[in-house]
N, CA, C and O atoms as CSV, one atom per row, in Angstrom:
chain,resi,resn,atom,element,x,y,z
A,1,UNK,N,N,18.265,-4.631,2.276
A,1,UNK,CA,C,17.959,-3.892,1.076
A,1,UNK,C,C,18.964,-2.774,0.818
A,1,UNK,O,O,18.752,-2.123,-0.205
A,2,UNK,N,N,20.113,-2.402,1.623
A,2,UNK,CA,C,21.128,-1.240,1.447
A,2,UNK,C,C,21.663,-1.960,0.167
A,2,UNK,O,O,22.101,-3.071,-0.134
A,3,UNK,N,N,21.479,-1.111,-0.256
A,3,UNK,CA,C,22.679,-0.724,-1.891
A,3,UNK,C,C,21.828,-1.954,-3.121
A,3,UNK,O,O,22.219,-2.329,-4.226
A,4,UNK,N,N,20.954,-2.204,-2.583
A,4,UNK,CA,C,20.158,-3.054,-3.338
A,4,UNK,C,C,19.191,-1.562,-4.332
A,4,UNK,O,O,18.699,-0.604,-3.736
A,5,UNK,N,N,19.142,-1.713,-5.620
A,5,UNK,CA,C,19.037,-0.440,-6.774
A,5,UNK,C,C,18.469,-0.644,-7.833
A,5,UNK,O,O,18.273,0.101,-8.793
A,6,UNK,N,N,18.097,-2.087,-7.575
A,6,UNK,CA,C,16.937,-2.795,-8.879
A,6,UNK,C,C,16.633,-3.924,-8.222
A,6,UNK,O,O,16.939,-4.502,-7.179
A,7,UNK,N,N,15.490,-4.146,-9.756
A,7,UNK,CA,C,15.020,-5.969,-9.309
A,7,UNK,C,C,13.581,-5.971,-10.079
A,7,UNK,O,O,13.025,-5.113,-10.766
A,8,UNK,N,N,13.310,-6.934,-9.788
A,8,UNK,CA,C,11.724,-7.438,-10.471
A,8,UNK,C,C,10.144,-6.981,-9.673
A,8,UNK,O,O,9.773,-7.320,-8.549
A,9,UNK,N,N,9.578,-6.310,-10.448
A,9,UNK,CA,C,8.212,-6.660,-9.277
A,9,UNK,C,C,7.784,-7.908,-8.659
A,9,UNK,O,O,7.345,-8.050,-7.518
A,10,UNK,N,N,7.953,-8.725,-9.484
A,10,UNK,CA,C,7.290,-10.177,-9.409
A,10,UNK,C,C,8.123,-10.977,-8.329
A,10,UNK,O,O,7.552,-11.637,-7.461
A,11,UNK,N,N,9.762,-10.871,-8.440
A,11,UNK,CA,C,10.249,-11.225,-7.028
A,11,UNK,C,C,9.883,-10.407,-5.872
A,11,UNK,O,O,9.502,-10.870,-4.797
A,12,UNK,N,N,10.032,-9.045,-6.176
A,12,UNK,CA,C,9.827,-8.567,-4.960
A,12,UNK,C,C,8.125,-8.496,-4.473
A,12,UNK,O,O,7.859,-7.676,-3.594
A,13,UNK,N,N,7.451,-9.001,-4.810
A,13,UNK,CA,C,5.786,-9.812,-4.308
A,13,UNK,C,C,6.667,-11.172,-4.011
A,13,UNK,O,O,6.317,-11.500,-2.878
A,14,UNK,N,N,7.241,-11.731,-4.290
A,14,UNK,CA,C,7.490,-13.367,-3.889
A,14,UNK,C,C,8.329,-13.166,-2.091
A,14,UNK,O,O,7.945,-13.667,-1.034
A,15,UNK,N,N,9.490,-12.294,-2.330
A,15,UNK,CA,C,9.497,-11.826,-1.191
A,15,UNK,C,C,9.215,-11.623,0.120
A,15,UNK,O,O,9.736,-12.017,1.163
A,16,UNK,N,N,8.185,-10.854,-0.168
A,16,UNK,CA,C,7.471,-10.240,0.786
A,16,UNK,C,C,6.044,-11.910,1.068
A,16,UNK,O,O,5.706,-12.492,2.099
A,17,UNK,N,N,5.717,-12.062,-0.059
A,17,UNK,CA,C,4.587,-13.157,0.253
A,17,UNK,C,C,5.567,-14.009,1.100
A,17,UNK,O,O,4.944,-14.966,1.562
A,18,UNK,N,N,6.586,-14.015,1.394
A,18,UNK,CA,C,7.473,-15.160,2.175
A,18,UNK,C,C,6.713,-14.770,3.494
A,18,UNK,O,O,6.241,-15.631,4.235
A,19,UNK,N,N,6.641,-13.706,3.691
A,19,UNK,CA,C,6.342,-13.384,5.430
A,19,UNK,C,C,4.919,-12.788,5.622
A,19,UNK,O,O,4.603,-12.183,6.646
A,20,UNK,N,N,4.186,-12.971,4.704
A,20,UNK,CA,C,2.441,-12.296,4.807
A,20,UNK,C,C,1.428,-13.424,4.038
A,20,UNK,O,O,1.619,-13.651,2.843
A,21,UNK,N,N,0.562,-13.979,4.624
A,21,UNK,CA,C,-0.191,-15.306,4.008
A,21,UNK,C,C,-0.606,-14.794,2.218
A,21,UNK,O,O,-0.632,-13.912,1.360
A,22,UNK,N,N,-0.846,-16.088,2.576
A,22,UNK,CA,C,-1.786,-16.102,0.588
A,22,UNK,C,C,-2.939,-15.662,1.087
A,22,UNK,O,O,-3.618,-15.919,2.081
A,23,UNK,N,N,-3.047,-14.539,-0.335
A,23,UNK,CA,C,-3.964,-14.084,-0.430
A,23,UNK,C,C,-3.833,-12.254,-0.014
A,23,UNK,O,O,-4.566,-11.399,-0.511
A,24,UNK,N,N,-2.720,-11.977,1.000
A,24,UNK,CA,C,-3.093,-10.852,1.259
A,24,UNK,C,C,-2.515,-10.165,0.172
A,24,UNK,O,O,-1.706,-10.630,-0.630
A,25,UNK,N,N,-3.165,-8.587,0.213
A,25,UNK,CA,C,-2.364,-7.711,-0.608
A,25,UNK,C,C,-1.549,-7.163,-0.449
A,25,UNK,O,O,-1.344,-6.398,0.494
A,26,UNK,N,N,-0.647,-7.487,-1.613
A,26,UNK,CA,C,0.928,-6.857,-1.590
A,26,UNK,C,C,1.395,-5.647,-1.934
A,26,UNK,O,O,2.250,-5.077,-1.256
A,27,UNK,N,N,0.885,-5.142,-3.009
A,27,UNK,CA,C,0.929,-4.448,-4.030
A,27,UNK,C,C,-0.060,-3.896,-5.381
A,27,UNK,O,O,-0.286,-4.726,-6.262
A,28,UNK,N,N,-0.494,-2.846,-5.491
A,28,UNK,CA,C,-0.836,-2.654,-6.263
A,28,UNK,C,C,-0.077,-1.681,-7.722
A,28,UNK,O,O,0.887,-0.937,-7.541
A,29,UNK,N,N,-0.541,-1.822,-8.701
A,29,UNK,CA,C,0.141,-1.233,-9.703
A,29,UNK,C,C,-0.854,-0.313,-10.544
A,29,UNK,O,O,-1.951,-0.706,-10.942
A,30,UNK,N,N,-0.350,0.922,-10.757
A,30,UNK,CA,C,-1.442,1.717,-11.214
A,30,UNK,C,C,-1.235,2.231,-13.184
A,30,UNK,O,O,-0.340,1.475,-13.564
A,31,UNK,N,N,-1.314,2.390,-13.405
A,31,UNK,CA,C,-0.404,3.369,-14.878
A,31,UNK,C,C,-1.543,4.032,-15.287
A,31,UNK,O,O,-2.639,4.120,-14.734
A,32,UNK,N,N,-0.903,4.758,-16.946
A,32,UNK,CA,C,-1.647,5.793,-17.652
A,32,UNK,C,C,-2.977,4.535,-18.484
A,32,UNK,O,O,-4.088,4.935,-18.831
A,33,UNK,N,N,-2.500,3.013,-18.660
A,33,UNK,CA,C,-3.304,2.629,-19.463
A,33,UNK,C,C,-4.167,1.655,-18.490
A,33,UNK,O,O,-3.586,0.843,-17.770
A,34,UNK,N,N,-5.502,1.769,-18.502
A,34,UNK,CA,C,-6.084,1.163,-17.201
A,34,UNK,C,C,-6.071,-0.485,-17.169
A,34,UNK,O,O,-6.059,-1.068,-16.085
A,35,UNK,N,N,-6.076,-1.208,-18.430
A,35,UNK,CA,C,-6.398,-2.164,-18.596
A,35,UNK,C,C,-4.879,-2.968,-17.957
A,35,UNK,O,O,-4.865,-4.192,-17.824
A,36,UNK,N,N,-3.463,-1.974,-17.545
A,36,UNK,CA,C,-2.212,-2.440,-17.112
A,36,UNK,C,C,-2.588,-2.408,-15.919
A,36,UNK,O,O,-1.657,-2.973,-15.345
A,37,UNK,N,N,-3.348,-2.120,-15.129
A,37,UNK,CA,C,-3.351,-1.662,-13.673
A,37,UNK,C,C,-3.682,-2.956,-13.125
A,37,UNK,O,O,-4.597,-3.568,-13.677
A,38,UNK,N,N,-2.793,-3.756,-11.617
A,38,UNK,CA,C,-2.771,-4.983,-11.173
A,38,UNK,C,C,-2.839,-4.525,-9.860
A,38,UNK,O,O,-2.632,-3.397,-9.413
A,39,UNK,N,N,-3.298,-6.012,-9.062
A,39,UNK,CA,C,-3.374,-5.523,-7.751
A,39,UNK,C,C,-2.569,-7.453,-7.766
A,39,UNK,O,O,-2.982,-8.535,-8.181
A,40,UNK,N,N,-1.226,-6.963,-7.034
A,40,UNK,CA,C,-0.762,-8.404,-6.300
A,40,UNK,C,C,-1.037,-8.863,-5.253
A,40,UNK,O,O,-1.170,-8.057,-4.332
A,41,UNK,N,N,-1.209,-10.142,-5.001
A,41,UNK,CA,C,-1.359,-10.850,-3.781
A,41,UNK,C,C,-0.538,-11.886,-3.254
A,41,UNK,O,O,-0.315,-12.729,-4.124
A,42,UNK,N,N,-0.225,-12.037,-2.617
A,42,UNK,CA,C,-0.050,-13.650,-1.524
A,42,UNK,C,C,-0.025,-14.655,-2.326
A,42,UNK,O,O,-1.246,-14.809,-2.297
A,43,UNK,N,N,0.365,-15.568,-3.100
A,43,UNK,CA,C,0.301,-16.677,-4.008
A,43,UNK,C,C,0.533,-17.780,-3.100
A,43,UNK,O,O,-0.516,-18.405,-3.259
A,44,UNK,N,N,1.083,-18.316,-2.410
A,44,UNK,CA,C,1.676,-19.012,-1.508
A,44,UNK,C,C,1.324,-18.964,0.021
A,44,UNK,O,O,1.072,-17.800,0.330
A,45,UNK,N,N,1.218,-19.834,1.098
A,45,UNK,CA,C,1.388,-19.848,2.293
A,45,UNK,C,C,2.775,-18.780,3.336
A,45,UNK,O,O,3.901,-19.275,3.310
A,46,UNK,N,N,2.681,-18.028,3.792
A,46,UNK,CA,C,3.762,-17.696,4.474
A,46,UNK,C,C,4.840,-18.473,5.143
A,46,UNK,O,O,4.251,-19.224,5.921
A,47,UNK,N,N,6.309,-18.701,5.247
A,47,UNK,CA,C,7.008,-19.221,5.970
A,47,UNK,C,C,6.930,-18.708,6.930
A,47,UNK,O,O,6.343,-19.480,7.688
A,48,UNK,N,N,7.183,-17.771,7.449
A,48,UNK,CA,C,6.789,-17.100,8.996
A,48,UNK,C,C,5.846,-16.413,8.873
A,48,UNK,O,O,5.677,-15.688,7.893
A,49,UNK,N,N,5.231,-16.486,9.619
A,49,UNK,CA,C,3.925,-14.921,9.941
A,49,UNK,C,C,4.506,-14.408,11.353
A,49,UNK,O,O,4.047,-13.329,11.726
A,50,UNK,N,N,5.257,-14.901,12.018
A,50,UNK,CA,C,5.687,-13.836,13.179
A,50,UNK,C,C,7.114,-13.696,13.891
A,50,UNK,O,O,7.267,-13.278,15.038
A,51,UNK,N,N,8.067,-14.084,13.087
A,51,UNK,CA,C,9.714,-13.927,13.155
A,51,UNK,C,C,9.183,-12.218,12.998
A,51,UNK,O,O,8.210,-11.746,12.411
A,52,UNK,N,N,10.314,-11.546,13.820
A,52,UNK,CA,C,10.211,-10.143,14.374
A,52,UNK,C,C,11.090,-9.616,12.830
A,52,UNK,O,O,11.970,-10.453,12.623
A,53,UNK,N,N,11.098,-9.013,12.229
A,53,UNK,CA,C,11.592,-8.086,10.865
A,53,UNK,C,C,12.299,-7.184,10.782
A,53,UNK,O,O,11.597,-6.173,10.780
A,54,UNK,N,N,13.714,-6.845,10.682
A,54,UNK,CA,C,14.178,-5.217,10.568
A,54,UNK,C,C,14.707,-5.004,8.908
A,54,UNK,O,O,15.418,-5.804,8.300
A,55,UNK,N,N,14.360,-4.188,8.568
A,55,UNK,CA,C,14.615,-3.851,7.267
A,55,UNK,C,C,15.516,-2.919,6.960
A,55,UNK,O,O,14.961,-1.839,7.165
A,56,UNK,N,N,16.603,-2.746,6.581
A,56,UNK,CA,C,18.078,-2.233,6.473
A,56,UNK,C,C,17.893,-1.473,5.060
A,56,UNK,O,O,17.622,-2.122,4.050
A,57,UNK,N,N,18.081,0.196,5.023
A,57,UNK,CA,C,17.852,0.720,3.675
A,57,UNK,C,C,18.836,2.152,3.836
A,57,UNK,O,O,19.137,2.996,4.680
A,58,UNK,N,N,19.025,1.894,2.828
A,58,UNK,CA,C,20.238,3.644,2.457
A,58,UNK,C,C,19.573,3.794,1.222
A,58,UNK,O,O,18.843,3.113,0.502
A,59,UNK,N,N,20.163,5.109,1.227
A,59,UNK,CA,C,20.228,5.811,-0.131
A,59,UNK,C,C,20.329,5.222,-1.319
A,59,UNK,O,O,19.792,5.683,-2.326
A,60,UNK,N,N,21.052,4.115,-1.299
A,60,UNK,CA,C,21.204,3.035,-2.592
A,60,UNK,C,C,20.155,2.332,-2.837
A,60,UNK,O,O,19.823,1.964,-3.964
A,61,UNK,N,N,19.484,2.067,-1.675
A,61,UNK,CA,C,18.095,1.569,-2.092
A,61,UNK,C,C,16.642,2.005,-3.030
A,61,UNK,O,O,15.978,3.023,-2.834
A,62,UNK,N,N,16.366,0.957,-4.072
A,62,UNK,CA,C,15.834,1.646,-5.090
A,62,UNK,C,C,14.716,0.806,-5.602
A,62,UNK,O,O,14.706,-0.406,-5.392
A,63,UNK,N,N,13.576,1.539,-6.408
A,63,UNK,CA,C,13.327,0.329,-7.003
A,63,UNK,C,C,11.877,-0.771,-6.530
A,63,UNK,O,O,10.751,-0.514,-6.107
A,64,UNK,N,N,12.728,-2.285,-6.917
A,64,UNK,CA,C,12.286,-3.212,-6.319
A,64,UNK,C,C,12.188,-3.262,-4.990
A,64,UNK,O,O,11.149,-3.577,-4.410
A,65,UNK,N,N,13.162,-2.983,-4.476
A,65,UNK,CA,C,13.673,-3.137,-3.448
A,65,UNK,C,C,12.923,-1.905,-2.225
A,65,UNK,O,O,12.774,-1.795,-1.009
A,66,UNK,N,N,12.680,-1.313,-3.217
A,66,UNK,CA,C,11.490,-0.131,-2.407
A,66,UNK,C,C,9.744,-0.234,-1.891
A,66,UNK,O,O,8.979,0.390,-1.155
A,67,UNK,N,N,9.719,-1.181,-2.605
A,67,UNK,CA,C,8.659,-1.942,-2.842
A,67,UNK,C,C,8.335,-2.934,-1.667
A,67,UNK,O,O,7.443,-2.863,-0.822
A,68,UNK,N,N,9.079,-3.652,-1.811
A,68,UNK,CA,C,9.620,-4.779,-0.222
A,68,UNK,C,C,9.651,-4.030,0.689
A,68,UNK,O,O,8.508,-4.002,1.145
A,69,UNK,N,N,10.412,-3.264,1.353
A,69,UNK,CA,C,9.911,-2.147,2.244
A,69,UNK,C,C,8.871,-1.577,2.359
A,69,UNK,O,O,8.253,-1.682,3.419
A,70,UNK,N,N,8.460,-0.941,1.485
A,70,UNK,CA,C,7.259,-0.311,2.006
A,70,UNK,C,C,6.066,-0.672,2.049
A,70,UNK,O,O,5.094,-0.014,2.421
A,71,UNK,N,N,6.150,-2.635,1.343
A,71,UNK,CA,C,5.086,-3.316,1.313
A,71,UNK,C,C,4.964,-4.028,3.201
A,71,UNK,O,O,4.037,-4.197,3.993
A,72,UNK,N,N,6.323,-4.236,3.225
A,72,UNK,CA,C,6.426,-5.067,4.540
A,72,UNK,C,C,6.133,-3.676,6.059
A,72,UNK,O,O,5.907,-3.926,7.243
A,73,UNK,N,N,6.228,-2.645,5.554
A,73,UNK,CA,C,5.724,-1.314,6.288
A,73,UNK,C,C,4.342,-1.427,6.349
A,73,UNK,O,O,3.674,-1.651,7.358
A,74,UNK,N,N,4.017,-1.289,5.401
A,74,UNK,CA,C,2.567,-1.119,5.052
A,74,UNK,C,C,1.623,-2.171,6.120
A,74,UNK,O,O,0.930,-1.695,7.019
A,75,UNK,N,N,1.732,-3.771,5.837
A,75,UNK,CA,C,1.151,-4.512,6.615
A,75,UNK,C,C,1.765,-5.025,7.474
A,75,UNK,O,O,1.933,-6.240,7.580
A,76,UNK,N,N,2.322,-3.915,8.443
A,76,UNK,CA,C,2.761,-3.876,9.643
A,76,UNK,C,C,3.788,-5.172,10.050
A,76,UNK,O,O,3.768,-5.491,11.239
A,77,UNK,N,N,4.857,-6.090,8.966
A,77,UNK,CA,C,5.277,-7.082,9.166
A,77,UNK,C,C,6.745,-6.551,9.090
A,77,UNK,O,O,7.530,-7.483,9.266
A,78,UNK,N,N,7.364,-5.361,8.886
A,78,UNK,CA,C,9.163,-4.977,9.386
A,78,UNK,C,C,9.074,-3.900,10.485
A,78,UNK,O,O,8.073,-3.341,10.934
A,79,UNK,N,N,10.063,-3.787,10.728
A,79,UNK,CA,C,10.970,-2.238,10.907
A,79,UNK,C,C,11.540,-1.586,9.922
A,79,UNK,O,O,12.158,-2.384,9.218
A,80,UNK,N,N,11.612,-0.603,9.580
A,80,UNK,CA,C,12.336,-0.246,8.728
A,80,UNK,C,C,13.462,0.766,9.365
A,80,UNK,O,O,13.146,1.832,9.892
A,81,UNK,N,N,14.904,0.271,9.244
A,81,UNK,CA,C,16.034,1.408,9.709
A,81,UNK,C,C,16.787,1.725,8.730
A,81,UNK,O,O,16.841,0.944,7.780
A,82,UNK,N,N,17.612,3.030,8.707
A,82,UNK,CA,C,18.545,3.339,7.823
A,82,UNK,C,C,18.023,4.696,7.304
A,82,UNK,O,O,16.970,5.193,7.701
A,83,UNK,N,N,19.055,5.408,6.144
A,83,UNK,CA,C,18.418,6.149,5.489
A,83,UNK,C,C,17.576,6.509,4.685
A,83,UNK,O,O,17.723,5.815,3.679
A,84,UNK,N,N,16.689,7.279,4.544
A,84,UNK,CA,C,15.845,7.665,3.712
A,84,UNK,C,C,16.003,7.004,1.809
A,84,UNK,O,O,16.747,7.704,1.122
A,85,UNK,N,N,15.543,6.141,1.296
A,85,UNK,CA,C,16.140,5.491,0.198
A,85,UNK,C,C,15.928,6.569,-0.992
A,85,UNK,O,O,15.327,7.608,-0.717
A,86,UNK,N,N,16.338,6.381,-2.122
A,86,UNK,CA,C,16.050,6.864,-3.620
A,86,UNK,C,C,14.638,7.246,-3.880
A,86,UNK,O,O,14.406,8.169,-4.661
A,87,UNK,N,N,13.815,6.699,-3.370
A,87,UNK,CA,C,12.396,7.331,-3.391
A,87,UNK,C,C,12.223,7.102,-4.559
A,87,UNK,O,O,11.287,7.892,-4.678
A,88,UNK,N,N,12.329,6.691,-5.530
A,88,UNK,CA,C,11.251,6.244,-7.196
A,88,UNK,C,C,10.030,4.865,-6.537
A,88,UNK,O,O,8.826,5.070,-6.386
A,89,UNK,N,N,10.584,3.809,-6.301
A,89,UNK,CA,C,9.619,2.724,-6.101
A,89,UNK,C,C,9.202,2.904,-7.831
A,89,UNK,O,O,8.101,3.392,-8.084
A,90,UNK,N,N,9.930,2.577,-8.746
A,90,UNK,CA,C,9.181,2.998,-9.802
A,90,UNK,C,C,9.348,1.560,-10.536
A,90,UNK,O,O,10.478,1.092,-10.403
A,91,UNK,N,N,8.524,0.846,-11.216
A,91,UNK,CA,C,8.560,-0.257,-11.326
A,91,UNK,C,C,8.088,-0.151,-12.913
A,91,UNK,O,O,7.218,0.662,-13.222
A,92,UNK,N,N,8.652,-0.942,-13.821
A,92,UNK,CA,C,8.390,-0.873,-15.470
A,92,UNK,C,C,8.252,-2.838,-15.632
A,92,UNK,O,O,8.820,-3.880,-15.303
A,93,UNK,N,N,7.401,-2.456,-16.169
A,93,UNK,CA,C,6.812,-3.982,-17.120
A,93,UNK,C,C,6.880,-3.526,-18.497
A,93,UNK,O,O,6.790,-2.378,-18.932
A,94,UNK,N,N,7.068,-4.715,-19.154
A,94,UNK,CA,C,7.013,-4.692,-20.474
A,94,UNK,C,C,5.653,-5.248,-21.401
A,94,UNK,O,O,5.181,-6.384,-21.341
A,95,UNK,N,N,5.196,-4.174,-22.223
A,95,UNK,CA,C,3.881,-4.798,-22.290
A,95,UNK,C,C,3.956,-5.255,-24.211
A,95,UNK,O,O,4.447,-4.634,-25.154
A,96,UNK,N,N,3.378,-6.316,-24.159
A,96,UNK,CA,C,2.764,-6.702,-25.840
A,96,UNK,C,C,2.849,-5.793,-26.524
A,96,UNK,O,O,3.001,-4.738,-25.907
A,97,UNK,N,N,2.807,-5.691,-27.949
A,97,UNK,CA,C,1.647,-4.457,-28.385
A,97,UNK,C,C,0.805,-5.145,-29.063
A,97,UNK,O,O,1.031,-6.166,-29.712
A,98,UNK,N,N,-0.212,-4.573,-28.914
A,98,UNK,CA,C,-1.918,-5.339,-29.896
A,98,UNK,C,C,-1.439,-5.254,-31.307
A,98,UNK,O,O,-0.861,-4.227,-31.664
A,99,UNK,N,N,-1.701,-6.630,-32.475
A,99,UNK,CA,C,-1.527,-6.146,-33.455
A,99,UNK,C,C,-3.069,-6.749,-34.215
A,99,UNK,O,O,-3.341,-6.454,-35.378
């Protein structure tokens, strides 16, 4: 994930579901409008559930890519080494508008 500074939510849940079964939770998404608020999961079977994980992050790291980390942190499936990343994890969807 070094120097990695964007990307998709939706890959980065595909990602991570590579190494955590269907079904678990990946991610949740919160905002100002409630009816946007998602909780991702596991869509798929895992390819590994227990290949050992190190996760590589600098300062360039951003994003999507922040997400994958701290999802694969979270349910205890990396390491995470390197520097402290960009810190947003800030993720934008594009929504309809009602007409």
């Amino acid at each position: 994930m070094r120097g990695n500074g964007g990307g998709l939510l939706k890959e980065a849940v595909d990602i991570v579901n590579l190494f955590v079964d269907k079904g678990q939770k990946i991610v949740s998404q919160k905002g100002k409008v409630k009816e946007m608020n998602v909780e991702y999961v596991g869509l798929k079977p895992a390819v590994d559930l227990q290949i050992p994980i190190a996760i590589l992050v600098d300062r360039g790291s951003a994003s999507a890519s922040e997400i994958v980390t701290g999802a694969m942190q979270e349910l205890d499936r990396g390491v995470i080494i390197g520097q402290r990343t960009f810190g947003k994890g800030l993720v934008q969807q594009t929504v309809k508008p009602l007409l």
